[in-house]
N, C-alpha and C positions, 0 to 999 in steps of 0.2 A: 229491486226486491220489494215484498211487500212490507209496510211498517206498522197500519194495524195491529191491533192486538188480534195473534190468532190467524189473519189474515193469509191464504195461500193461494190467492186469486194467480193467475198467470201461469202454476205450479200444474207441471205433469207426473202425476203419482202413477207410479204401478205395484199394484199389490198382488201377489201371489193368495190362494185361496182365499179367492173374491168371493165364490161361490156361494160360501153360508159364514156360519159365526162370526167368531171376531174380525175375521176379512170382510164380510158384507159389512158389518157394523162398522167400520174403520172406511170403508168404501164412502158409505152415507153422509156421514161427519166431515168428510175431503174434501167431497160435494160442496157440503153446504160451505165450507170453508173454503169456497172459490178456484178448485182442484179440477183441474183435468183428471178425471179416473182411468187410470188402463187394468180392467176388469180380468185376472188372469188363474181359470183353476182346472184343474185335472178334466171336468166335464163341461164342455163349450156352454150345454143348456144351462148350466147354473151359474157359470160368468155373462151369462147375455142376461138371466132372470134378475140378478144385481142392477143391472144398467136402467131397468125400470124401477127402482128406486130411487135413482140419483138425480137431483135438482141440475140443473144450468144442460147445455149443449158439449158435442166433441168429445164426449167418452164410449170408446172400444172394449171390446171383448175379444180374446183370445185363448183356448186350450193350451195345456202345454202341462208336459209331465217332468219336475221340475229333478227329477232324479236323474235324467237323462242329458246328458249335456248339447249333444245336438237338439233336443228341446228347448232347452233353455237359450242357446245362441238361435235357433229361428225365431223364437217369439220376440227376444228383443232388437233383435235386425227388423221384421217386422215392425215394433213398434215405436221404432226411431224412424225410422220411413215414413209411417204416418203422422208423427208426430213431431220430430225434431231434435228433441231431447230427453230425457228421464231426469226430472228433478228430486224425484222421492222414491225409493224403495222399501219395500213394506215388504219384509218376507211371512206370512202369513200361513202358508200351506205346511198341514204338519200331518199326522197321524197319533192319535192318542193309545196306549197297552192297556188292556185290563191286566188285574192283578193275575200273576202266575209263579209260581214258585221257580227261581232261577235254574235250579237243575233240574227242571222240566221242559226247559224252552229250548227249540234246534236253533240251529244257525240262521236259517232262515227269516228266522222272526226279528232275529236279531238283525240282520240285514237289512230290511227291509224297513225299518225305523231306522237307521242309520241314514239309509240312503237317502229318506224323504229330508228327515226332521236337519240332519247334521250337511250331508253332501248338498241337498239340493239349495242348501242357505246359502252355503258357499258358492255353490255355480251360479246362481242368480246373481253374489254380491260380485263373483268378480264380470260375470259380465257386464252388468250395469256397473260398474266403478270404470271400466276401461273408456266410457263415451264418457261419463261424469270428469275423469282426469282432465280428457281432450276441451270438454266445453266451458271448463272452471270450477266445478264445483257439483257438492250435490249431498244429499242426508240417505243413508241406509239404514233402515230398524228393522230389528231379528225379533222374535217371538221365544224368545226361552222360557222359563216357567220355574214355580215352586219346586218342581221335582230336578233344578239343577242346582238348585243354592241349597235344599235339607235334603236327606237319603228319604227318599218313600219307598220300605219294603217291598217287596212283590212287580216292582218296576222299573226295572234293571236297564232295558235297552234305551225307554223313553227318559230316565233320569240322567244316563250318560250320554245321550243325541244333546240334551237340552243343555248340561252344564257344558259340554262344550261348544254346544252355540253360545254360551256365553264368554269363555275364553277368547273364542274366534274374534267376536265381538271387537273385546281390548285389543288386540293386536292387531286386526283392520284399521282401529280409531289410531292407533299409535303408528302404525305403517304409511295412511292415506291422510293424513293429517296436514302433508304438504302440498298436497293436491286441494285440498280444503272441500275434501270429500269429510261428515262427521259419520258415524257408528255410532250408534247405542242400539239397543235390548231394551224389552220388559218382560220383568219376569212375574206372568198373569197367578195369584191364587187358584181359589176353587170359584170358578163364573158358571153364575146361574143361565144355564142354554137349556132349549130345547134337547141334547144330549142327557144334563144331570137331571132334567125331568124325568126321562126315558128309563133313567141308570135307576133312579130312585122307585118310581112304578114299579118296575122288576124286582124290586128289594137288594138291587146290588149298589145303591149310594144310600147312607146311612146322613140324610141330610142336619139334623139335627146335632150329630155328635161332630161332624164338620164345623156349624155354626157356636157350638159351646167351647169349641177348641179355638176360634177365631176371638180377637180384642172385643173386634167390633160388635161381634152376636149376629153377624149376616153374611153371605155370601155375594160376590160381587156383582157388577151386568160386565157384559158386555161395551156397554158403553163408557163403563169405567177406560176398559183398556185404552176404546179407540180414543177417549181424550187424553189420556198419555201418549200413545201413539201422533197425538196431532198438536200437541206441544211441543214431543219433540223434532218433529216435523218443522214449525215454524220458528221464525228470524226471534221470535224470546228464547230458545234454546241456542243461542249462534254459537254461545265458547261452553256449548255442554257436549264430549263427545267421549266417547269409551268407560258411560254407563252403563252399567246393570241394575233396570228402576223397576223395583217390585211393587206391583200393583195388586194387594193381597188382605189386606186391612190388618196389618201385623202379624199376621201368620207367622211367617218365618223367622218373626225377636222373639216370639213369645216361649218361654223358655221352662216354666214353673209346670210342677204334677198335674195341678188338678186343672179343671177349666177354667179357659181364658175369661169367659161371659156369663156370670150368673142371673143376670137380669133374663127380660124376654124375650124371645127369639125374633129377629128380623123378619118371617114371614108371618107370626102372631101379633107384629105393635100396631099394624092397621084396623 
């Protein structure tokens, strides 16, 4: 194993929505952090587009639609064939709700965030857990979010996908614990992506009242995540397993009426 700080040289990652966001950004960081990448999302071009950002040799792309369970046991039969093993799972592929009033939403909607966000965590962790029992070991990290640990109105299916990817979480870490497989979650804030660009242009993210209500006065990157993601990843997290690590700049303590950040805003202190 590696003993570096950080170090995940040797280390076969497969991430789920490799594609864009936080899975490409998480992808990157693996890389550089001496990772095999197994690039894995909904559309083949956007897990191969990944692979050209990735430093070092030996990292794959594969489709796979993570809802589907015969999907999900091809792609990792797949990429144990080519590879050997799965040291890291990174479940990354999610779908985000815009806001909608609960008794306006079908079943459908509802479904269909359930299946991505909540079942397809689950099929991937168990089927990468069943090769990880066999070969000794191995780290699984879920993607949960702010919208599972505080209620956010108006977002109903994605706050109950996410808080129970966070349960799940514990009870994998506590289940597979003897297999010396770990579990843990993060649960990301408001990250500044090309998405809350998009949201904001449109006038439907109110980016400012986000950052007043945040400790810090700023919204996160991306690469926040992926370095919690790549902590918990490596040999300094060995005896950390059946966390939920919010990656949010205090969001979710802050607790008081008025706003969290009176100074000035994280995209004016430049």
């Amino acid at each position: 194993m590696a003993s570096e700080l950080g170090d995940l040289s040797g280390r076969v990652a497969l991430i789920t929505g490799a594609g864009s966001g936080l899975g490409r950004a998480t992808a990157i960081l693996l890389a550089q952090r001496g990772a095999r990448i197994i690039s894995v999302d909904l559309m083949f071009d956007s897990a191969a587009a990944t692979l050209k950002l990735l430093v070092g040799d030996g990292h794959g792309a594969w489709c796979a639609d993570v809802a589907r369970q015969k999907s999900v046991d091809e792609v990792v039969e797949v990429a144990l064939e080519k590879f050997g093993r799965i040291d890291v799972l990174i479940n990354s592929a999610g779908i985000a709700e815009g806001m909608g009033a609960t008794l306006d939403r079908d079943l459908s909607h509802w479904q269909r965030i359930i299946d991505v966000n909540l079942t397809g965590s689950f099929l991937m962790c168990q089927a990468v857990a069943r090769s990880m029992r066999d070969s000794g070991g191995g780290v699984i990290l879920n993607l949960s979010s702010i919208a599972g640990v505080i209620g956010l109105p108006r977002r109903t299916a994605y706050s109950a996908s996410k808080g129970a990817v966070s349960m799940m979480t514990k009870v994998l870490a506590a289940e597979w614990a003897p297999y010396r497989i770990r579990v843990n979650a993060v649960a990301p804030g408001y990250i500044h992506t090309p998405l809350t660009e998009k949201l904001m242009d449109e006038g439907r993210l109110d980016m400012d009242a986000i950052m007043r209500r945040s400790p810090t006065g700023e919204m996160g990157t991306a690469g926040d995540v992926a370095e919690a993601l790549a902590f918990l990843a490596s040999d300094q997290a060995r005896f950390i397993t059946g966390v939920v690590l919010p990656v949010d700049g205090a969001y979710t303590v802050y607790g008081a009426p008025e706003d969290a950040y009176p100074g000035v805003l994280g995209h004016d202190r430049g």
